[in-house]
ROLOTOR-473400 format. One record per residue (C-alpha): residue in one letter; x, y, z. Coordinates in nm, 4 decimals. Example, Ala and Ser with C-alpha at 12.3 -4.5 7.8 and 13.67 -1.06 7.14 Angstrom:
2
<atom code="a" X="1.2300" Y="-0.4500" Z="0.7800"/>
<atom code="s" X="1.3670" Y="-0.1060" Z="0.7140"/>
# end
This chain:
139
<atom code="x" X="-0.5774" Y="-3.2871" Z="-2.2797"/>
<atom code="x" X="-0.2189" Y="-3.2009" Z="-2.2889"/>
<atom code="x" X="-0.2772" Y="-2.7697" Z="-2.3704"/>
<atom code="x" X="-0.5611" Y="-2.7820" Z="-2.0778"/>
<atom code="x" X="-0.2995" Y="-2.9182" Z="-1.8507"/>
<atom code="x" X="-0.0317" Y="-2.6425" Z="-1.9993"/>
<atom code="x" X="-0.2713" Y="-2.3844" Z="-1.9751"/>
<atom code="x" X="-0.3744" Y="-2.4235" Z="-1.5934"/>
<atom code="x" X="-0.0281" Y="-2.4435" Z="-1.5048"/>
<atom code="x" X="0.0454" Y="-2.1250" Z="-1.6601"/>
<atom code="x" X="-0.2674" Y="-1.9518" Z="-1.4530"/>
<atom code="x" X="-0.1299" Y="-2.1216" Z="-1.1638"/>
<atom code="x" X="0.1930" Y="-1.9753" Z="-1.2198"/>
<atom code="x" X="0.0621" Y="-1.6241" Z="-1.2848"/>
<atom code="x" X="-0.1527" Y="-1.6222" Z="-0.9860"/>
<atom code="x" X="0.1218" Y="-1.7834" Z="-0.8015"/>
<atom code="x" X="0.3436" Y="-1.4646" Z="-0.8789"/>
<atom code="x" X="0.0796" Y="-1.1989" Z="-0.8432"/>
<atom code="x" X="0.0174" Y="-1.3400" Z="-0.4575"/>
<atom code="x" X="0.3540" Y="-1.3578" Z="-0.4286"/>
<atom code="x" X="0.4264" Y="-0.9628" Z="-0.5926"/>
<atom code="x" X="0.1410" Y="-0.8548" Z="-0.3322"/>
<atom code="x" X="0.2661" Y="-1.0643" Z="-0.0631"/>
<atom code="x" X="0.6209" Y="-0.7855" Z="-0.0848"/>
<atom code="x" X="0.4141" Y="-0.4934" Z="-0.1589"/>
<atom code="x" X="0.2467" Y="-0.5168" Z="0.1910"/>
<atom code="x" X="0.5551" Y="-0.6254" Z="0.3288"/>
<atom code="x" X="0.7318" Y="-0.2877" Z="0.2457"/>
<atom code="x" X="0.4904" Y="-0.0589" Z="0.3410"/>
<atom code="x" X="0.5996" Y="0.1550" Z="0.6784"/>
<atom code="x" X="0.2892" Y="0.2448" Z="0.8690"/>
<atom code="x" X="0.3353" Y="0.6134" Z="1.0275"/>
<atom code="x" X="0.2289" Y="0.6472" Z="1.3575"/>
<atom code="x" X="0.2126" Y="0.8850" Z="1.6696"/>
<atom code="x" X="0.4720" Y="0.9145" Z="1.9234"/>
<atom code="x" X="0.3277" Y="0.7008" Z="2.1908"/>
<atom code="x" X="0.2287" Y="0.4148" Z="1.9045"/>
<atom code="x" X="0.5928" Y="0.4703" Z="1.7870"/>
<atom code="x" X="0.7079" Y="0.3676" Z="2.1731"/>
<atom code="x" X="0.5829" Y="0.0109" Z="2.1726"/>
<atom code="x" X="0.7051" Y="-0.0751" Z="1.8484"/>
<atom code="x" X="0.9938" Y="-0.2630" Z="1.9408"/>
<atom code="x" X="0.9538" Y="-0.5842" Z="1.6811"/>
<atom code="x" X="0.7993" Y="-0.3795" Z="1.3470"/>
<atom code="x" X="0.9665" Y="-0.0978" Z="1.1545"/>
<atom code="x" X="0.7117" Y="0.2193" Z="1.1546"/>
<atom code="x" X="0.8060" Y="0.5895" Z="1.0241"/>
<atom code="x" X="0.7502" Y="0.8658" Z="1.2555"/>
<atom code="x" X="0.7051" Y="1.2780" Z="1.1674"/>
<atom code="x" X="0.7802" Y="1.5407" Z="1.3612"/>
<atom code="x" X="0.9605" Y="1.9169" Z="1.3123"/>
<atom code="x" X="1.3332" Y="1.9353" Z="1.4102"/>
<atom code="x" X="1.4157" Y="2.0371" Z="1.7369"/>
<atom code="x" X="1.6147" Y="2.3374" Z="1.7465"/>
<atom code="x" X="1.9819" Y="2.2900" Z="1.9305"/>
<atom code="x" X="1.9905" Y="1.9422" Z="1.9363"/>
<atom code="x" X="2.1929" Y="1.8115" Z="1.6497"/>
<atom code="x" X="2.4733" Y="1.6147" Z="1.6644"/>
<atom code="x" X="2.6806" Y="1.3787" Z="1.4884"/>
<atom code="x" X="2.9389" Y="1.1713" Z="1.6370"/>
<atom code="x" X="3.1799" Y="1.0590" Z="1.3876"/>
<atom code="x" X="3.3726" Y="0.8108" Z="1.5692"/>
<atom code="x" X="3.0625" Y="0.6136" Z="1.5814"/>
<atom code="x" X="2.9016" Y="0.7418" Z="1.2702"/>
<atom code="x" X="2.5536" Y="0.8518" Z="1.4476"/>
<atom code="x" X="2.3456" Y="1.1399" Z="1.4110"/>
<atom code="x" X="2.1770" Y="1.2170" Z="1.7494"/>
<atom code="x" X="1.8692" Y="1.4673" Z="1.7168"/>
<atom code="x" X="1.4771" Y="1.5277" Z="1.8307"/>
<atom code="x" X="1.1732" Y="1.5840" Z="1.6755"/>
<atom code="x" X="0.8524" Y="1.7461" Z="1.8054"/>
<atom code="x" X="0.5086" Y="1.6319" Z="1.6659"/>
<atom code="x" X="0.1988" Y="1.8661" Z="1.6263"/>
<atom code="x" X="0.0993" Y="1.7844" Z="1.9874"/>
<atom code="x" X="0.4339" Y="1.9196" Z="2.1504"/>
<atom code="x" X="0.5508" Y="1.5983" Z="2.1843"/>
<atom code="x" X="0.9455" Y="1.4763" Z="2.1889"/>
<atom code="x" X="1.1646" Y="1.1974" Z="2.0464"/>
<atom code="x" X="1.5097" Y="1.1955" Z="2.0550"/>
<atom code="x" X="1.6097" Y="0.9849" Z="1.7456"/>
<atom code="x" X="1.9408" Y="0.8349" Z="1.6051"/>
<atom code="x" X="2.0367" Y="0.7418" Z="1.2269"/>
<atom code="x" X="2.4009" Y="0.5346" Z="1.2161"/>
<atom code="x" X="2.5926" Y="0.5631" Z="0.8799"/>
<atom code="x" X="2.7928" Y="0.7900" Z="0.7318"/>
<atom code="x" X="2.7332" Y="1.1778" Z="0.7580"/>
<atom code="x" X="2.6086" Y="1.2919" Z="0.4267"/>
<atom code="x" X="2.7531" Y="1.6015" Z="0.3005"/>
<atom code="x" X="2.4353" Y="1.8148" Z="0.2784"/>
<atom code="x" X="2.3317" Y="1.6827" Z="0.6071"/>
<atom code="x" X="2.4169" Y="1.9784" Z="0.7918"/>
<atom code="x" X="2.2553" Y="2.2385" Z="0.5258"/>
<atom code="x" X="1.9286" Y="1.9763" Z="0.5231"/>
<atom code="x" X="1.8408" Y="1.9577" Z="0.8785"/>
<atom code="x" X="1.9301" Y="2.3217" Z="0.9415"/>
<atom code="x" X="1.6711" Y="2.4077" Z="0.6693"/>
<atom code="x" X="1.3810" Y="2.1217" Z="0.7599"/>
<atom code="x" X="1.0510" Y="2.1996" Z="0.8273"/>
<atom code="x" X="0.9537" Y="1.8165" Z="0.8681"/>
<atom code="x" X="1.1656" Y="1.4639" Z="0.9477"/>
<atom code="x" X="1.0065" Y="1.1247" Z="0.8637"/>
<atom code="x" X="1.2340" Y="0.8506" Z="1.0610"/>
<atom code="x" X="1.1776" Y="0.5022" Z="0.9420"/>
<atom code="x" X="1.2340" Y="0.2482" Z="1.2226"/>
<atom code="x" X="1.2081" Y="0.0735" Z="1.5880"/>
<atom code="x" X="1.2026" Y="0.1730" Z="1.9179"/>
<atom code="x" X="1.5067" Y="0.1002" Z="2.1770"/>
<atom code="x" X="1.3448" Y="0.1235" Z="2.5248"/>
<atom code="x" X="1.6886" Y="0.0228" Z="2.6800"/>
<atom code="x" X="1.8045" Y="0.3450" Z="2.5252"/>
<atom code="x" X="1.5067" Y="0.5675" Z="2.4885"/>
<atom code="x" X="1.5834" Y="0.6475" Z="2.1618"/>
<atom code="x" X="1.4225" Y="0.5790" Z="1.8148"/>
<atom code="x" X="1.7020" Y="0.4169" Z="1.6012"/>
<atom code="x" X="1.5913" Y="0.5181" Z="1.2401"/>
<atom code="x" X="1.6908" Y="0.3243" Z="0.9431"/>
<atom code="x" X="1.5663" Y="0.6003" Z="0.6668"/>
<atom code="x" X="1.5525" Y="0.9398" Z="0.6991"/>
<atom code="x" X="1.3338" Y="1.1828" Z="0.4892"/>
<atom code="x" X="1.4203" Y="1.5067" Z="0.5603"/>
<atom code="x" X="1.1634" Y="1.7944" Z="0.4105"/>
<atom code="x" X="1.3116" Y="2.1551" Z="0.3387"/>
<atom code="x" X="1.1347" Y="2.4065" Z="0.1740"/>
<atom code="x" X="1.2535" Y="2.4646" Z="-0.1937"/>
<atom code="x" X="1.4875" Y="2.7254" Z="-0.2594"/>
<atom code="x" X="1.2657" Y="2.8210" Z="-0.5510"/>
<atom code="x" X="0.9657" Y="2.9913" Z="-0.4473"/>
<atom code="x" X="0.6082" Y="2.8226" Z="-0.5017"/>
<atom code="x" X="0.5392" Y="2.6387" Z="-0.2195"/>
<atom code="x" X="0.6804" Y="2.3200" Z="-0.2706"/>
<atom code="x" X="0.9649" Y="2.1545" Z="-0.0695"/>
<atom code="x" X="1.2119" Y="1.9222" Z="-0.1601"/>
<atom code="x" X="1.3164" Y="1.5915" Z="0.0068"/>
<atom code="x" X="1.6625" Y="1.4510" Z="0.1050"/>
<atom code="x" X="1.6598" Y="1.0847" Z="0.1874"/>
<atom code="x" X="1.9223" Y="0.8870" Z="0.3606"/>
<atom code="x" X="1.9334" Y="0.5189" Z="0.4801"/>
<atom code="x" X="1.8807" Y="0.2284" Z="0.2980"/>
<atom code="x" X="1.6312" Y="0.3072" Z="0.1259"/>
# end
């Protein structure tokens, strides 16, 4: 009687974990969404894509935020602002980007998308197509 008693409280405990493991795995998954979607989502971290804007660039060291806006495929705007420190290939990065992926919420009060992560697509300096990725945040 004593193993059978062992043994389900071992399957309980593995079960318990494997929930658990899934339970975090969902948790940290960032849906990517549209534009528009991107607008309501005030309460829930989401990742939006979109090609650099051209011009509008900035970083303003005093408060350690990089201002900038992406279009999506439909022509679409969003002006977008990362806090922490500048990176040092930042510059070189962005210039280069064909694609940003922002990871985080909407501010309506200030129209912007404050991003958390940024992944930052360039294409390779090595010719075959592929593109490399610079990520900064907290990822």
């Amino acid at each position: 009687m004593n193993k059978k008693v062992g043994k389900a409280i071992g399957v309980a405990i593995i079960v318990s974990c494997l929930g658990y493991a899934g339970f975090l795995a969902k948790s940290s998954l960032v849906t990517s969404v549209p534009f528009a979607e991107a607008a309501t989502a005030t309460d829930s971290t989401v990742q939006i894509m979109g090609s650099p804007v051209p011009g509008t660039l900035s970083y303003d060291s005093m408060a350690h935020q990089l201002h900038f806006t992406i279009k999506d495929t439909d022509g679409k705007v969003m002006p977008v602002v990362f806090s922490g420190p500048k990176p040092e290939d930042l510059d070189t990065a962005m210039s280069r980007a064909t694609k940003i992926g922002a990871q985080g919420t909407y501010s309506p009060g200030k129209g912007v998308f404050v991003a958390e992560n940024l992944v930052v697509k360039c294409p390779s300096k090595y010719d075959g197509g592929k593109s490399e990725e610079h990520q900064y945040g907290k990822a």
